[in-house]
TORDRENVEX-839380 format. One record per atom (N, C-alpha, C, O): residue number from 1; residue in one letter; atom name; x, y, z. Coordinates in Angstrom, 3 decimals. Layout:
<recs>
(rec NUM, 'A', 'CA', (X, Y, Z))
...
</recs>
This chain:
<recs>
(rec 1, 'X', 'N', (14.594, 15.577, -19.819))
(rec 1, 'X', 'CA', (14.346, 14.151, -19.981))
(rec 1, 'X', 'C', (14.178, 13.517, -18.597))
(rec 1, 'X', 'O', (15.140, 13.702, -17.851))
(rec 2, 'X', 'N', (13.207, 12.842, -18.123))
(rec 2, 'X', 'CA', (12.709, 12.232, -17.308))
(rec 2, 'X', 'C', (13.689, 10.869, -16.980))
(rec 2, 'X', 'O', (13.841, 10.005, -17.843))
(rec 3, 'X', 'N', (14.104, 10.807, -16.120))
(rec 3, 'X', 'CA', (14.808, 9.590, -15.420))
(rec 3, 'X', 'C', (14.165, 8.608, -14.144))
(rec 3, 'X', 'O', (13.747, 8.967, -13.044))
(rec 4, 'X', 'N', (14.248, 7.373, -14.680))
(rec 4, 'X', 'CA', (13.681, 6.665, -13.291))
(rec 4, 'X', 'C', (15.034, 6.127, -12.913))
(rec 4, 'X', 'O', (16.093, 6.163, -13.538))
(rec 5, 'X', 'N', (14.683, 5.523, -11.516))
(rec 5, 'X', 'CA', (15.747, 4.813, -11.194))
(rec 5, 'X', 'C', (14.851, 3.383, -10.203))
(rec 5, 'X', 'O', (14.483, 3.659, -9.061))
(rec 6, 'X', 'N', (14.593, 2.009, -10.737))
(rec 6, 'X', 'CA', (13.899, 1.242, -10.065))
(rec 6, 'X', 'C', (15.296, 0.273, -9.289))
(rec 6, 'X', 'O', (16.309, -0.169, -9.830))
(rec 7, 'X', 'N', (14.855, 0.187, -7.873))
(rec 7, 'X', 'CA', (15.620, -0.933, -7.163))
(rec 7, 'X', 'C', (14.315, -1.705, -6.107))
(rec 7, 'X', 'O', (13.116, -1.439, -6.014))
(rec 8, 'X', 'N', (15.078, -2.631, -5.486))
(rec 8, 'X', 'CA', (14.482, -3.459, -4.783))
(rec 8, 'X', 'C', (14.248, -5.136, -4.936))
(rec 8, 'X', 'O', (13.865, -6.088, -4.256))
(rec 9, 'X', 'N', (14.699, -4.862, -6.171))
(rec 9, 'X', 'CA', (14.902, -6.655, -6.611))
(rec 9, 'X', 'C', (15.890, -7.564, -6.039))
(rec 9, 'X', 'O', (16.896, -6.989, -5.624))
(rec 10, 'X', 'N', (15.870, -8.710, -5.920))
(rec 10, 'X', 'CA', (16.727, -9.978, -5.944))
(rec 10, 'X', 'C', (16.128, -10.960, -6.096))
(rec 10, 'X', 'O', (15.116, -11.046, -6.792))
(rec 11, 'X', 'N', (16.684, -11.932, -5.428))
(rec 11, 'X', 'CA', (16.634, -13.320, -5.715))
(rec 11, 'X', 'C', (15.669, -13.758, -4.470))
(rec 11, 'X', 'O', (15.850, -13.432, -3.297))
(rec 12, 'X', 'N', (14.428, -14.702, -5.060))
(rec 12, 'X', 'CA', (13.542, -14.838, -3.651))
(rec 12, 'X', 'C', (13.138, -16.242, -4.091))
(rec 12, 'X', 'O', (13.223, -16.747, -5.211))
(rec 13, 'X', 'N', (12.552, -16.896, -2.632))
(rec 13, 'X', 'CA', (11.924, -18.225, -3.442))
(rec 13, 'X', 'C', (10.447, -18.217, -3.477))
(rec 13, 'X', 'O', (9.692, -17.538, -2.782))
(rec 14, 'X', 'N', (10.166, -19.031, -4.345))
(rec 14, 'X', 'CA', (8.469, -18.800, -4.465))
(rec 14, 'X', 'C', (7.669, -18.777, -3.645))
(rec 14, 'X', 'O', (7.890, -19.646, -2.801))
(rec 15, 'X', 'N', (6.701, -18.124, -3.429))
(rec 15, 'X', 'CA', (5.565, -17.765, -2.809))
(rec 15, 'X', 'C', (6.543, -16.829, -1.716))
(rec 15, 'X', 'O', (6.155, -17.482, -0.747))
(rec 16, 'X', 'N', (7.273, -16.063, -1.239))
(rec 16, 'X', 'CA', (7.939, -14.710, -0.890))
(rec 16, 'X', 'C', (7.246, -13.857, -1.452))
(rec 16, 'X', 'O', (6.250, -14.033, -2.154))
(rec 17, 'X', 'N', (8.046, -12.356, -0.991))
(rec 17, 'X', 'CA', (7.310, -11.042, -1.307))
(rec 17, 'X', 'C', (8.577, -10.487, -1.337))
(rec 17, 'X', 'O', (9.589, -11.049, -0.916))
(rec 18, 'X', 'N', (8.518, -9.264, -1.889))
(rec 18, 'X', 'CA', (9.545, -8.211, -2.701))
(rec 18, 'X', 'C', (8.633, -7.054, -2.579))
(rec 18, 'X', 'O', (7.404, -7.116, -2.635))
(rec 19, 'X', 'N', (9.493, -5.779, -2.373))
(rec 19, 'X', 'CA', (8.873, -4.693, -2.834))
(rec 19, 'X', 'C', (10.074, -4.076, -3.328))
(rec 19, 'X', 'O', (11.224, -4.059, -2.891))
(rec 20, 'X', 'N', (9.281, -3.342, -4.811))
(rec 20, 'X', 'CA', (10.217, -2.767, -5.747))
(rec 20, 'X', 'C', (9.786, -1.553, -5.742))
(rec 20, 'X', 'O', (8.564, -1.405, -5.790))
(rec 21, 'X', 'N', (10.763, -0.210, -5.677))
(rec 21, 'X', 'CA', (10.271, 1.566, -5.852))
(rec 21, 'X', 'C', (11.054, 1.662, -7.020))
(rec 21, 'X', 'O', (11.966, 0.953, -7.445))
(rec 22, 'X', 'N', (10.384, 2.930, -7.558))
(rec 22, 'X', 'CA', (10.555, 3.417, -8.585))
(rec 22, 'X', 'C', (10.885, 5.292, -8.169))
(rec 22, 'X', 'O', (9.964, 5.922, -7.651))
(rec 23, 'X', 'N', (11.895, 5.823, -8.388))
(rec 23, 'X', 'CA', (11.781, 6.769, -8.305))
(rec 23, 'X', 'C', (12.257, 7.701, -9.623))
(rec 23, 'X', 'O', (13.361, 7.581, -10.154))
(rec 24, 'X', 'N', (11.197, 8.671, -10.061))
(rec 24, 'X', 'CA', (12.127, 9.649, -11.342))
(rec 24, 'X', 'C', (12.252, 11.068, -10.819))
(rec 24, 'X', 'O', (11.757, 11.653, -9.856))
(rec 25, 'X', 'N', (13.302, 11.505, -12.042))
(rec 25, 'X', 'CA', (13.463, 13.029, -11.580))
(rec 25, 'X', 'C', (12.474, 13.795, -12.462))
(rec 25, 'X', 'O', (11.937, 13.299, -13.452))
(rec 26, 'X', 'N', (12.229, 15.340, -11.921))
(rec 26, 'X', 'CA', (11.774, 15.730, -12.594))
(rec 26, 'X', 'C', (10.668, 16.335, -11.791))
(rec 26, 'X', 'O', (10.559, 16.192, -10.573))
(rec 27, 'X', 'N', (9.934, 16.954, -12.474))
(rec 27, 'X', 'CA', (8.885, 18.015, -11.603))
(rec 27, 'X', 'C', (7.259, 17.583, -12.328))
(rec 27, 'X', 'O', (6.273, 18.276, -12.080))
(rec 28, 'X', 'N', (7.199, 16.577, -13.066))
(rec 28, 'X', 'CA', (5.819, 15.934, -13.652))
(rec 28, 'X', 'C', (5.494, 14.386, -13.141))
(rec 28, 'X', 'O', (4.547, 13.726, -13.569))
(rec 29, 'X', 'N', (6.056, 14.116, -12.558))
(rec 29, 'X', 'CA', (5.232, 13.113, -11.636))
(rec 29, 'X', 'C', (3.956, 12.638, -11.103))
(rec 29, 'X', 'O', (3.351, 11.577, -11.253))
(rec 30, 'X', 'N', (3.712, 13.683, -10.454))
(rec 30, 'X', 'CA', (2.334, 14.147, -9.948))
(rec 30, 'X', 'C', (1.144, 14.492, -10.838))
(rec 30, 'X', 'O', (-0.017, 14.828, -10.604))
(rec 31, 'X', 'N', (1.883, 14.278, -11.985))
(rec 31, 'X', 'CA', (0.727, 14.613, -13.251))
(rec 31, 'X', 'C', (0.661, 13.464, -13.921))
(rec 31, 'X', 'O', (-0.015, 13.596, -14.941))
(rec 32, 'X', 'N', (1.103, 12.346, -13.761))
(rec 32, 'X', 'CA', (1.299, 11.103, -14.996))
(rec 32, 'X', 'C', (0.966, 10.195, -13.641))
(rec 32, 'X', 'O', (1.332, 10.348, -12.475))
(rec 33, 'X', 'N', (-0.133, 8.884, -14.458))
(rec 33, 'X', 'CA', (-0.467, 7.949, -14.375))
(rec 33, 'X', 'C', (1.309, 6.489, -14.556))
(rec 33, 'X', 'O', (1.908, 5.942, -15.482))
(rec 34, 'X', 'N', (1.361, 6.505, -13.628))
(rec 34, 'X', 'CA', (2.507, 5.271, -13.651))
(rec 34, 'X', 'C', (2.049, 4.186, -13.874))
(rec 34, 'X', 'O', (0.945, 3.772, -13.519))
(rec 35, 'X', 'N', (3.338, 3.304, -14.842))
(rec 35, 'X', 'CA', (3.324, 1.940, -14.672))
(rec 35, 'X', 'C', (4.510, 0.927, -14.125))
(rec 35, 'X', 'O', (5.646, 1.394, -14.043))
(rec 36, 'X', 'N', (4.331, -0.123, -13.838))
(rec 36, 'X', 'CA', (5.563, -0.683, -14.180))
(rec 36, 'X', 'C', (4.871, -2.305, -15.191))
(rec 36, 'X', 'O', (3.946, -3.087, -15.412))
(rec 37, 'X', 'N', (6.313, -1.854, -15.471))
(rec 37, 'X', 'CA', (6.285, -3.471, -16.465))
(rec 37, 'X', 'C', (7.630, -4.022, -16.457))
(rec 37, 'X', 'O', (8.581, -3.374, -16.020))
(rec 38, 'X', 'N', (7.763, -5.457, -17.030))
(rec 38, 'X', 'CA', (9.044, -6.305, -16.757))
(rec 38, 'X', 'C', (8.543, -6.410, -18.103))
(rec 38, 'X', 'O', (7.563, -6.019, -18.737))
(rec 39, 'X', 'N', (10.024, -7.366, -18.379))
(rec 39, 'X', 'CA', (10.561, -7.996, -19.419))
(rec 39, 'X', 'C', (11.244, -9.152, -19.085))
(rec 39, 'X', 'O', (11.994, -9.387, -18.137))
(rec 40, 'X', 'N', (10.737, -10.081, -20.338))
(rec 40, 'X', 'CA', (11.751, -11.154, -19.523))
(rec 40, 'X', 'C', (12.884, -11.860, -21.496))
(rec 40, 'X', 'O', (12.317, -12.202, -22.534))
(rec 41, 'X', 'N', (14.073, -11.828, -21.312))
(rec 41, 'X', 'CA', (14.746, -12.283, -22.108))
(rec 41, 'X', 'C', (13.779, -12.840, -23.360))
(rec 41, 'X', 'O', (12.951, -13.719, -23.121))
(rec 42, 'X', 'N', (13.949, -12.196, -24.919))
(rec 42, 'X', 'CA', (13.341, -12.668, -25.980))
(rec 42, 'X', 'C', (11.769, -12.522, -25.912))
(rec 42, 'X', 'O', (10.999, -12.615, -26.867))
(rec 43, 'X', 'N', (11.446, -12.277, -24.594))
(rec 43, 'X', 'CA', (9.603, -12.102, -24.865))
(rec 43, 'X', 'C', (9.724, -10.046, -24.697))
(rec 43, 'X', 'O', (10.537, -9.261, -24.209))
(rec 44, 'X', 'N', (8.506, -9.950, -25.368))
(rec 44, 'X', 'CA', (8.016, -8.493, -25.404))
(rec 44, 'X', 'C', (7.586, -8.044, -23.800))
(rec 44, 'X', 'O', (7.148, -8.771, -22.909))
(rec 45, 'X', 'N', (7.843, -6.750, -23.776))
(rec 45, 'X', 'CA', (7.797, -6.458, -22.314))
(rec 45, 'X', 'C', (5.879, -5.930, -22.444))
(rec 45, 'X', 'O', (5.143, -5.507, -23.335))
(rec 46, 'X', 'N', (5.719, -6.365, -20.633))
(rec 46, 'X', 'CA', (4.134, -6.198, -19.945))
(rec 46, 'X', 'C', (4.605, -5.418, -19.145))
(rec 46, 'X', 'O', (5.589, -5.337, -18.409))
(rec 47, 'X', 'N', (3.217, -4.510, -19.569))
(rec 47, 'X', 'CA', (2.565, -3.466, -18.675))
(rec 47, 'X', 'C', (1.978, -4.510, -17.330))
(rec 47, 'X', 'O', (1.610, -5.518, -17.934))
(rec 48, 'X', 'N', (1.842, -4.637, -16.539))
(rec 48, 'X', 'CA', (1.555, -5.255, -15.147))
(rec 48, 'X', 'C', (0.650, -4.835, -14.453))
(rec 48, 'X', 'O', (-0.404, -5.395, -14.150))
(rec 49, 'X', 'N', (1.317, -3.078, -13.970))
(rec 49, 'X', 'CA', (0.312, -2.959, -13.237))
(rec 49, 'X', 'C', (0.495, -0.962, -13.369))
(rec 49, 'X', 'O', (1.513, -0.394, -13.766))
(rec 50, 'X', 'N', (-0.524, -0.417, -13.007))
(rec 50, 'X', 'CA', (-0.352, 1.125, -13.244))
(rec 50, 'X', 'C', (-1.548, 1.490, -12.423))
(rec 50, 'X', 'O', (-2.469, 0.744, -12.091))
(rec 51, 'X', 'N', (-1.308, 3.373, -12.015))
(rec 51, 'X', 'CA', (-1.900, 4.093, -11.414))
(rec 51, 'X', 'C', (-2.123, 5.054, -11.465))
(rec 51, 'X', 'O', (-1.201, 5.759, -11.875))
(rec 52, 'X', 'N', (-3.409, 5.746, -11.118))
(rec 52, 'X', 'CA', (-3.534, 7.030, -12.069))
(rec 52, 'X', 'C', (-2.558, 8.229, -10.876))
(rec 52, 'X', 'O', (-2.134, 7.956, -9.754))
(rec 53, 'X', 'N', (-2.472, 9.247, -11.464))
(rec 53, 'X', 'CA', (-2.101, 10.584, -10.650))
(rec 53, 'X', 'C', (-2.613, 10.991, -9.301))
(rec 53, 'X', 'O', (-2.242, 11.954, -8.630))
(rec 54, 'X', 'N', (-3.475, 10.148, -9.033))
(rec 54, 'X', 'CA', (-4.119, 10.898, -7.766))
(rec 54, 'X', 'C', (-3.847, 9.490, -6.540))
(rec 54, 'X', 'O', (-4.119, 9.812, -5.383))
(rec 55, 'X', 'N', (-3.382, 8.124, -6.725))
(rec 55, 'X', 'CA', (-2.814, 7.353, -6.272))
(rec 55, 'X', 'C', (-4.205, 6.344, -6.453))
(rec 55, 'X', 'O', (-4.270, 5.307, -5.793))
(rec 56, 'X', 'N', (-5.345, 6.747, -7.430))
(rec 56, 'X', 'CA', (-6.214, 5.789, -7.557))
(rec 56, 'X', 'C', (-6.411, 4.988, -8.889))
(rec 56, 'X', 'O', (-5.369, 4.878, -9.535))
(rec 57, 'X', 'N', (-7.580, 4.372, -9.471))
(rec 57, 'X', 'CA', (-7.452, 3.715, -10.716))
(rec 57, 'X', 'C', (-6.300, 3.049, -10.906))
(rec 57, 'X', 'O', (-5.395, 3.248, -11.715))
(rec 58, 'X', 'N', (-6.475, 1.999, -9.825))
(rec 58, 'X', 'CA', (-5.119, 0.868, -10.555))
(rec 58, 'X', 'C', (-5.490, 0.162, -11.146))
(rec 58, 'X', 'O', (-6.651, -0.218, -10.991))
(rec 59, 'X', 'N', (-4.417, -0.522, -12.428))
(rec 59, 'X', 'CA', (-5.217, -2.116, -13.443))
(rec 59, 'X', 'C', (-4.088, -2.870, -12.981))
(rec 59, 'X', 'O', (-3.024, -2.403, -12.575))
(rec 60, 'X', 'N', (-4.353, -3.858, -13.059))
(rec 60, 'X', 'CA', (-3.380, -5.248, -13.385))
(rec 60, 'X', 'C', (-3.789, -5.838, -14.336))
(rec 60, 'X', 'O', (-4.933, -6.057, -14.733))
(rec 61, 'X', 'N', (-2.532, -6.181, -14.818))
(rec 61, 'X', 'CA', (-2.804, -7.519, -15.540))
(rec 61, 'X', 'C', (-3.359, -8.706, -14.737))
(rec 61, 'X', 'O', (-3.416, -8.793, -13.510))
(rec 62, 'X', 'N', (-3.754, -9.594, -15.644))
(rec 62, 'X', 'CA', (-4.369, -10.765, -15.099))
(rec 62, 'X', 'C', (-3.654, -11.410, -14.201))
(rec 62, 'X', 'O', (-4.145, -11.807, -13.144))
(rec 63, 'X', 'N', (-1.836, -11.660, -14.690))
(rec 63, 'X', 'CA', (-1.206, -12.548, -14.561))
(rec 63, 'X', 'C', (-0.705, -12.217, -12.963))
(rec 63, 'X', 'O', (-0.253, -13.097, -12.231))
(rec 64, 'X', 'N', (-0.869, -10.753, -12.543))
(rec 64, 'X', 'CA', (-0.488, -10.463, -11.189))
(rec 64, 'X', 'C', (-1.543, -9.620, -10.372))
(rec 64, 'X', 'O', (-1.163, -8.760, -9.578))
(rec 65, 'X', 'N', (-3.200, -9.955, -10.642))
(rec 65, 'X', 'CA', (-3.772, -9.148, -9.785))
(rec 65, 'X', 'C', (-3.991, -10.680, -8.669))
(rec 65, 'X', 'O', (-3.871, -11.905, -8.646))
(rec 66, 'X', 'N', (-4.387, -9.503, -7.872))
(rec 66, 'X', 'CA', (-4.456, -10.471, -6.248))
(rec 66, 'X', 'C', (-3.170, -10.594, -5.735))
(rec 66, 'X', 'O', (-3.103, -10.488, -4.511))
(rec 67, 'X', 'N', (-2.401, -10.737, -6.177))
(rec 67, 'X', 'CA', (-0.450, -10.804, -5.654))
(rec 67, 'X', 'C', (0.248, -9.210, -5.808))
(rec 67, 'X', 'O', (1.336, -8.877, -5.337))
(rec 68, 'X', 'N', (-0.543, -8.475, -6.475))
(rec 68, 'X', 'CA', (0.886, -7.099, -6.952))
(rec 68, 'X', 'C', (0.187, -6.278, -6.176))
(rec 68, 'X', 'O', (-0.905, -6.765, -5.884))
(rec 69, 'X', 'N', (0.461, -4.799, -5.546))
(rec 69, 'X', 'CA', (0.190, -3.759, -5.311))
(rec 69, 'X', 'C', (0.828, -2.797, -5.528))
(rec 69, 'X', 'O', (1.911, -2.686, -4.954))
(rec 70, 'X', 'N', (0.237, -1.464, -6.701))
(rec 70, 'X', 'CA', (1.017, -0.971, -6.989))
(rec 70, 'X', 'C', (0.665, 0.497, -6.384))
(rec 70, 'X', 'O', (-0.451, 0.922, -6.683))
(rec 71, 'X', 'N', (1.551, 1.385, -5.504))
(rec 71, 'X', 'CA', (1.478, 3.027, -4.867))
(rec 71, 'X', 'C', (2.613, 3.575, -5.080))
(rec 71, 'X', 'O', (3.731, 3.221, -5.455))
(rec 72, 'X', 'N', (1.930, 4.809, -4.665))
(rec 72, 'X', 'CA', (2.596, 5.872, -5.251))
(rec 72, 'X', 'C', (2.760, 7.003, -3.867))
(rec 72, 'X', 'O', (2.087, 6.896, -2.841))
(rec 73, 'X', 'N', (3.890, 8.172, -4.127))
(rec 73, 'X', 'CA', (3.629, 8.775, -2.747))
(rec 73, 'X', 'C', (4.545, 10.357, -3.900))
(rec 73, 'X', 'O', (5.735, 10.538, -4.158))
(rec 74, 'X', 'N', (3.458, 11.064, -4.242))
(rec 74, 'X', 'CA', (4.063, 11.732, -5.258))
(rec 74, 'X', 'C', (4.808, 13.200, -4.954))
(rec 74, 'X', 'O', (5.156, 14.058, -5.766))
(rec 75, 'X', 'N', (4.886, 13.191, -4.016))
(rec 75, 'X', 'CA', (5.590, 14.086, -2.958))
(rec 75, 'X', 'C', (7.647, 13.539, -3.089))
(rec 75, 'X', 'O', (8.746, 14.091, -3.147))
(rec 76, 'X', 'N', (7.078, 12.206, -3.076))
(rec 76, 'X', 'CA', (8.436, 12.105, -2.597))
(rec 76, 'X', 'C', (9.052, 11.324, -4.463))
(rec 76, 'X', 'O', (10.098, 10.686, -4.586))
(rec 77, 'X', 'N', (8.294, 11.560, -5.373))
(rec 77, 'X', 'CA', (8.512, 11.213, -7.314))
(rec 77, 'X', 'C', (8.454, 9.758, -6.651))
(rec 77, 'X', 'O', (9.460, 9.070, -6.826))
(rec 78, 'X', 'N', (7.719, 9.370, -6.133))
(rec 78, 'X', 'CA', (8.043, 7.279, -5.946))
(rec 78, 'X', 'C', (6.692, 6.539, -6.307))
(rec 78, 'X', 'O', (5.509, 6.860, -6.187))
(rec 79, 'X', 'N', (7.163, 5.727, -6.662))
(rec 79, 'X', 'CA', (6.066, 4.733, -7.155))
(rec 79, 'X', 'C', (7.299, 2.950, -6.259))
(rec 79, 'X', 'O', (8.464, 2.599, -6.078))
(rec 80, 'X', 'N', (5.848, 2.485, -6.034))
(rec 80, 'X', 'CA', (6.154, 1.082, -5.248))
(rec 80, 'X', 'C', (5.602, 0.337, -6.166))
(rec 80, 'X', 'O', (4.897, 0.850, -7.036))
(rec 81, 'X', 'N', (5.849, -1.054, -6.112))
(rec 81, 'X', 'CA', (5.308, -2.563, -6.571))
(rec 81, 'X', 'C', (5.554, -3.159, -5.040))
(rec 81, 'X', 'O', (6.707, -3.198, -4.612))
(rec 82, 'X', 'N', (4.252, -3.704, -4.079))
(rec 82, 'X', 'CA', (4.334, -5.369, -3.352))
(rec 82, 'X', 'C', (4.351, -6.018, -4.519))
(rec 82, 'X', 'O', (3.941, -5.721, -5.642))
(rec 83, 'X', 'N', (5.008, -7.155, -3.978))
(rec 83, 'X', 'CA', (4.784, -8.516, -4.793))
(rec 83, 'X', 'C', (4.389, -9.377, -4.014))
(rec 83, 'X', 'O', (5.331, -9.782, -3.332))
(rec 84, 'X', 'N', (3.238, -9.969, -3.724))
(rec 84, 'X', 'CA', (3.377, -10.676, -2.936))
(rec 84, 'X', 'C', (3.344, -12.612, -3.386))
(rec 84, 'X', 'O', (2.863, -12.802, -4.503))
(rec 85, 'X', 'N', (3.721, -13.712, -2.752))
(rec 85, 'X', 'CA', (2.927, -14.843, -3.329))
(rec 85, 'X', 'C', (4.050, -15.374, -4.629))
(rec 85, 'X', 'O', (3.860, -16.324, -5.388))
(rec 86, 'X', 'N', (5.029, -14.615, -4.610))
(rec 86, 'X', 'CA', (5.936, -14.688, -5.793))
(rec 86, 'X', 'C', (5.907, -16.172, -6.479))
(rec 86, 'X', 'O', (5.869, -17.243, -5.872))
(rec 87, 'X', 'N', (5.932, -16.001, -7.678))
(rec 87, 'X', 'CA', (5.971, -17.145, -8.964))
(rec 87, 'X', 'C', (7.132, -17.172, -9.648))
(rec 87, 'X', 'O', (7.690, -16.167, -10.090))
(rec 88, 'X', 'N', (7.631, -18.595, -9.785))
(rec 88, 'X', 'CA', (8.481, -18.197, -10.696))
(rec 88, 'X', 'C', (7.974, -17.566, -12.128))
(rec 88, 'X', 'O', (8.507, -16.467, -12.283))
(rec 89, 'X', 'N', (7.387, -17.804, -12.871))
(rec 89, 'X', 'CA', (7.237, -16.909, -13.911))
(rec 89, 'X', 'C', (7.392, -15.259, -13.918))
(rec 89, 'X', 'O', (7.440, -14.496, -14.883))
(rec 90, 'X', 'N', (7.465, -14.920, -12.180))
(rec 90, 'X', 'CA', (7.682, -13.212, -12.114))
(rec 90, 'X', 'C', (8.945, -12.867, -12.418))
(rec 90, 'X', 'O', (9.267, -11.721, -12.732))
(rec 91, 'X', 'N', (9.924, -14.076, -12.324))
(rec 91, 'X', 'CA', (11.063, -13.457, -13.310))
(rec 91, 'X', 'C', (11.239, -12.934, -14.330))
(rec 91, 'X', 'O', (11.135, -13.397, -15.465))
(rec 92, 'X', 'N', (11.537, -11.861, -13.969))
(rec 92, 'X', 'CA', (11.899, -10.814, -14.979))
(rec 92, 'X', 'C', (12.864, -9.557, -14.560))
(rec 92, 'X', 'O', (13.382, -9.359, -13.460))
(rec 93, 'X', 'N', (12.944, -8.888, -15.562))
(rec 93, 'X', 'CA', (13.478, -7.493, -14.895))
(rec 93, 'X', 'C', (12.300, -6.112, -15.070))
(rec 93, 'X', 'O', (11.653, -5.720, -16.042))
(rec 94, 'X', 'N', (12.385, -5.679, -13.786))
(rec 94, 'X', 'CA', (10.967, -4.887, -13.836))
(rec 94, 'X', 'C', (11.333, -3.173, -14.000))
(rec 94, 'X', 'O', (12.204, -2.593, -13.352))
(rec 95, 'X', 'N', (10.618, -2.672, -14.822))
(rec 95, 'X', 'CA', (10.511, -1.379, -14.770))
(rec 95, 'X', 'C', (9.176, -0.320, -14.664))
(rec 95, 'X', 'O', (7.956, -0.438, -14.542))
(rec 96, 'X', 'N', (10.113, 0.727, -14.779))
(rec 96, 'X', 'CA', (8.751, 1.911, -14.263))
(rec 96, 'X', 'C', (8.733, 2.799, -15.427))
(rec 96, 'X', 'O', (9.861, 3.180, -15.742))
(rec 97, 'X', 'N', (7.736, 3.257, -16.190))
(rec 97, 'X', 'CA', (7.440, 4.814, -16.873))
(rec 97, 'X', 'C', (6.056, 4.857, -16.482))
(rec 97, 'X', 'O', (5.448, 4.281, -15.580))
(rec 98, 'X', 'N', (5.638, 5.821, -17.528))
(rec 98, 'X', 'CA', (4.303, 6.588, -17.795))
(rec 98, 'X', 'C', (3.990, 6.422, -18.938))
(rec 98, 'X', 'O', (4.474, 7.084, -19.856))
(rec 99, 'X', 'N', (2.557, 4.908, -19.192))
(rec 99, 'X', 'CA', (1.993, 4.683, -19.889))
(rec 99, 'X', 'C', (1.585, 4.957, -20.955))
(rec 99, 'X', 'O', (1.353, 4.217, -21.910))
(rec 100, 'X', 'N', (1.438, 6.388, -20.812))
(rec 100, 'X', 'CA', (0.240, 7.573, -21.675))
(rec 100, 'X', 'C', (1.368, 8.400, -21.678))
(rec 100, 'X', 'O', (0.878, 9.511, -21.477))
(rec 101, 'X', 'N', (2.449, 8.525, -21.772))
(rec 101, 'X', 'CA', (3.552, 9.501, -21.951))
(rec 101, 'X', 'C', (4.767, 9.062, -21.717))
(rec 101, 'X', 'O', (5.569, 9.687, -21.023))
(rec 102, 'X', 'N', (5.059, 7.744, -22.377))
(rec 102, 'X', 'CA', (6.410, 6.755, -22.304))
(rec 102, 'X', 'C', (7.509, 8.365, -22.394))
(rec 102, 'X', 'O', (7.254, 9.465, -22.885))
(rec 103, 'X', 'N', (8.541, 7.930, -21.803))
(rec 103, 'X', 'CA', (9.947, 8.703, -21.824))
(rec 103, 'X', 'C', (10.859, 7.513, -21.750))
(rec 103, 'X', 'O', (10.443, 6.355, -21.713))
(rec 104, 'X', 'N', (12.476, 7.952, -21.726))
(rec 104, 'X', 'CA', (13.509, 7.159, -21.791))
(rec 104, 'X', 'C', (13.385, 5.958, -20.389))
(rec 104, 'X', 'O', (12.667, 6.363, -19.474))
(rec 105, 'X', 'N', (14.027, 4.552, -20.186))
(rec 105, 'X', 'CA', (13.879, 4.100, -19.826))
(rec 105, 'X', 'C', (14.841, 4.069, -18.707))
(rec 105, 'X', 'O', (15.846, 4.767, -18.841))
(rec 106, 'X', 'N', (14.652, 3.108, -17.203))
(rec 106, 'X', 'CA', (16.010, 3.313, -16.446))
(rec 106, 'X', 'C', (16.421, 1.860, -17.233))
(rec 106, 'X', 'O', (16.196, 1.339, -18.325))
(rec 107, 'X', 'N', (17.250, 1.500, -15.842))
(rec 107, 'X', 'CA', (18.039, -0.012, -16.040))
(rec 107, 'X', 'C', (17.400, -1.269, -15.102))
(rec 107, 'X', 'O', (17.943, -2.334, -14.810))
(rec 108, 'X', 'N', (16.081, -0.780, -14.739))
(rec 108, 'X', 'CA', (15.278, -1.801, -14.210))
(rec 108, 'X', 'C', (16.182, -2.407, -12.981))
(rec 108, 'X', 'O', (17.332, -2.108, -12.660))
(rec 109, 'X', 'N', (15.152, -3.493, -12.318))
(rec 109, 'X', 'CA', (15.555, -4.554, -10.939))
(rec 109, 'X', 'C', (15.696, -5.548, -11.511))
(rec 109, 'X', 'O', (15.352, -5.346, -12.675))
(rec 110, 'X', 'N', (16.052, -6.669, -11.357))
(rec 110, 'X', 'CA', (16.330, -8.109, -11.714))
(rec 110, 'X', 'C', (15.547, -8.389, -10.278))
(rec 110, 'X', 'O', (15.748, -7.993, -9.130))
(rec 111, 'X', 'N', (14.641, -9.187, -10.838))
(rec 111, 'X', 'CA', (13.728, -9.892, -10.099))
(rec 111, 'X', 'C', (14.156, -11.516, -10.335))
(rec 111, 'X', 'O', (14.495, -11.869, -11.464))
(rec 112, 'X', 'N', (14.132, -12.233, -9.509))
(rec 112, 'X', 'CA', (14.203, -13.661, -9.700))
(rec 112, 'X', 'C', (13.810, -14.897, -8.646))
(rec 112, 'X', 'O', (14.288, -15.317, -7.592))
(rec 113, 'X', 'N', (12.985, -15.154, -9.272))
(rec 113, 'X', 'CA', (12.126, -16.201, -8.195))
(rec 113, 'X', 'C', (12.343, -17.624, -8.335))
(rec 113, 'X', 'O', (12.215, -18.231, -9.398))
(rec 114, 'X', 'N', (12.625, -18.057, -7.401))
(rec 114, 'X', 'CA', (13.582, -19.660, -7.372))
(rec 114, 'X', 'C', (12.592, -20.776, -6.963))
(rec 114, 'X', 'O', (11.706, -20.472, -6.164))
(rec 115, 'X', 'N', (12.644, -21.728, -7.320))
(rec 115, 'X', 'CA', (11.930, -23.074, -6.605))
(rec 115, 'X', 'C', (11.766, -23.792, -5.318))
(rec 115, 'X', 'O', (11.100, -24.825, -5.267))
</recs>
């Protein structure tokens, strides 16, 4: 069973930057297209932003292209989020799997962007 472990979150004020990693265990990394997505209390969780296996084909969502960057360095099982330009609406708590091959989840970052 595949484990992530995402940190890098806190508390920032708007228009700041954050960078959040994602790291899992495991020896298939390098073969799966990553994502991360947040959740935010009572709403359904977004896919955001993802990347294919080879550290190319990224999408965003609407709500964070031009502000997010999402890499990968698959040597070392890590996947990054920049944030840049932060909104409050990026509050959330953010996580990492594999899109096209969901596994168990970690315990995400608490992201929180202030006024």
């Amino acid at each position: 069973q595949v484990h992530f472990v995402e940190s890098g979150g806190g508390l920032v004020q708007a228009g700041g930057s954050l960078r959040l990693s994602c790291t899992a265990s495991g020896n298939t990394f390098r073969t799966k297209t990553v994502g991360w997505y947040r959740q935010v209390p009572g709403r359904e969780g977004e896919l955001i932003a993802r990347i294919g296996r080879g550290g190319d084909a990224e999408v965003y969502a609407d709500s964070v292209q031009g502000r997010f960057t999402i890499f990968r360095e698959n040597f070392a099982n890590t996947a990054w989020l920049q944030m840049n330009n932060l909104k409050i609406e990026d509050t959330a708590v953010y996580y990492c799997n594999y899109p096209f091959a969901k596994t168990s989840w970690g315990r995400g970052t608490q992201v929180t962007v202030s006024s």
